[in-house]
N, C-alpha and C positions, 0 to 999 in steps of 0.2 A: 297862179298865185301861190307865193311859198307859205305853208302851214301858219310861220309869226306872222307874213304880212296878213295872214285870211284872218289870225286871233286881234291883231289890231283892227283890221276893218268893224269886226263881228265886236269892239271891244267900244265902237264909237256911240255907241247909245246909252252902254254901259256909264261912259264918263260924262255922259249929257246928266244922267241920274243923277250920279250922285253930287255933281255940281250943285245941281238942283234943289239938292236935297241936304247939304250941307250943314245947313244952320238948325237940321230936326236929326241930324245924323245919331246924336249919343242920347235920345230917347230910347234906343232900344236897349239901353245897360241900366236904365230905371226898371224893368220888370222886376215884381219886388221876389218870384221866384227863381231868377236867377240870381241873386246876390252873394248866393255863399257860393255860387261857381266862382262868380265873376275873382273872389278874395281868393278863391285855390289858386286860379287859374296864375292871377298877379304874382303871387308866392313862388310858383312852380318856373314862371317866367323869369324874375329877377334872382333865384335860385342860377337858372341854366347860365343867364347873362352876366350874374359877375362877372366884375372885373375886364368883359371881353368888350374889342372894339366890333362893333353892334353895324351892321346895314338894313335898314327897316324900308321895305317893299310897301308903297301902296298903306303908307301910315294911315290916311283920312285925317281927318281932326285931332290928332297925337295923343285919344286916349290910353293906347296901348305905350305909346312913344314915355308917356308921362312918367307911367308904371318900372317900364325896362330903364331909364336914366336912372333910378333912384341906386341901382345897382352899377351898372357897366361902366365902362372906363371909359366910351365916349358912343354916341351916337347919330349916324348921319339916316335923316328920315327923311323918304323920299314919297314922291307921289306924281302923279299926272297933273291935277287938279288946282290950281291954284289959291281958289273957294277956299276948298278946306286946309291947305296949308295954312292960310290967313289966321283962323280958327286954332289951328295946330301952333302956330309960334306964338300964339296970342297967353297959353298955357303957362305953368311954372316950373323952370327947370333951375333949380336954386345952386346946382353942380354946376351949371354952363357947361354941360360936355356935352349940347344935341347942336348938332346942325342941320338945315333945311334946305330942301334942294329938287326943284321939280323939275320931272323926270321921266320919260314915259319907260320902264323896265325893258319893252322890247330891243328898242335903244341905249340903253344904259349900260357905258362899260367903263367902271370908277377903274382909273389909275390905279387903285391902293388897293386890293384886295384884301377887305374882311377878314375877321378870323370866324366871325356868325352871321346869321340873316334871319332876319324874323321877318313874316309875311302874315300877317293879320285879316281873313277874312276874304281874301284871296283864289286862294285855291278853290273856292265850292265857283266862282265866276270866271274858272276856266275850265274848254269844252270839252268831252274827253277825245272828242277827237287831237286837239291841239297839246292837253296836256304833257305828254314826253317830250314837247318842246319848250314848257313851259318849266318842268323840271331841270332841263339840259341848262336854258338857261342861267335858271339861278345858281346852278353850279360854277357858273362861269364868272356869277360875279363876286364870287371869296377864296379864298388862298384853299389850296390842295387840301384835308382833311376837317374844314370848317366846321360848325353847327348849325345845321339849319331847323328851322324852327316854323310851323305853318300851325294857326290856329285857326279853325272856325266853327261854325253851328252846327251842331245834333237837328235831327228832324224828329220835333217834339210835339205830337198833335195837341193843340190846344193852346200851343204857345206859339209855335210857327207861322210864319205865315202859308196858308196852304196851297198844296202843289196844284197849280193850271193846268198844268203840260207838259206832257214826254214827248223828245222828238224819237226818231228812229232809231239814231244811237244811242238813248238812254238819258238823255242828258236830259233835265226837270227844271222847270220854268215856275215863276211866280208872278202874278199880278201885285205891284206896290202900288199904293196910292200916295200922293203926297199928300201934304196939309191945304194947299189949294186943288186938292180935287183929281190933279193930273195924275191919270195911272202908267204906267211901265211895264212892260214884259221882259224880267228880269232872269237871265240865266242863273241857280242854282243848286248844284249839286249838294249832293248828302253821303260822303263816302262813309265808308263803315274802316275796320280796323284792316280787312282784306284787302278789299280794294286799294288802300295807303301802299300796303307792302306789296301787292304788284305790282301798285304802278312804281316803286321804285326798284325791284329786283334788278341786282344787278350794278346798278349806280350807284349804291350809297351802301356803310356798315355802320350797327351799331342801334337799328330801326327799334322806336318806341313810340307809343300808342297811348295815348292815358284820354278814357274816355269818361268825362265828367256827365253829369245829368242833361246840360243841356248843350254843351262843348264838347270839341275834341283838342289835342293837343299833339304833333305829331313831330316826332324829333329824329334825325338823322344825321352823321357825317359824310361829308365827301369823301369820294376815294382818294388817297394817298397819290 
């Protein structure tokens, strides 16, 4: 089995989740000690995304989606999930420059090449074994010197939800609960500023880091 087909297999529980989980998904941007991340983070993001035509990985319910339109010159947000697309076009995009389009990433190769790609939340629920292929990827899917743009969660005790389990190769697990009860054993990493720029050495110029209190925000171009 090649490395994307094991991260789709290993990726199928994943999207039972958040199917699932859809309609309680943007309760976790109610925590009222994240809210002055949450306002950096949107600034910092519609900052980078002016003006650019935008590829959004794995939107979920287009809270991110919402934020990045207000700026950019057009957006195409994509996801596996159909659930939370529903959620996601249901939003307000007063520009009309978002389109929707499900999609499973591994599969995914847009005609048009991007000139950005933002991945929201993403990156901590790929393994590290798989990860350089998950990076390689998204290279693939935006034109030669692109931006890419990966945001996700700090591992903040007392906010976070806490770590279950480590496998062998390091990778840290969570138990979710839903709102009816059902729990999950959910893959999520916690990279730090090092780990980012390993894992892209080599692939990408230009690597930035901006580590908020309970975010990260990691930004790079493709190679030329």
């Amino acid at each position: 089995m090649s490395r994307i087909a094991e991260a789709t297999s290993m990726n199928t529980k994943l999207t039972e989740y958040y199917h699932r989980r859809a309609a309680e998904y943007e309760a976790i941007y109610h925590k009222p000690e994240r809210q002055s991340d949450l306002l950096e983070a949107a600034g910092l993001l519609q900052e980078i995304f002016r003006d650019k035509n935008v590829l959004e990985i794995a939107c979920g319910t287009g809270f991110w989606t919402e934020k990045i339109a207000r700026t950019a010159q057009s957006v195409l947000a994509t996801d596996i999930n159909e659930s939370v697309l529903e959620i996601a076009r249901s939003k307000d995009y007063p520009r009309r420059n978002v389109r929707f389009e499900a999609a499973d990433l591994y599969n995914f190769d847009p005609a048009d090449k991007a000139e950005a790609l933002f991945g929201g939340f993403i990156w901590s629920h790929i393994s590290l074994e798989t990860l350089p292929d998950f990076i390689n990827k998204a290279g693939t899917m935006v034109a030669p010197g692109a931006t890419i743009v990966f945001m996700d969660n700090r591992y903040v005790q007392g906010s976070s939800t806490p770590i279950a389990e480590r496998d062998l190769a390091g990778n840290t697990y969570q138990m979710r609960r839903l709102n009816n009860g059902d729990t999950y054993r959910v893959l999520k990493n916690f990279p730090d500023r090092e780990t980012f720029e390993n894992a892209l050495a080599g692939k990408a110029e230009g690597l930035q880091f901006v580590a908020l209190s309970y975010f990260w925000i990691g930004v790079y171009q493709t190679l030329p």
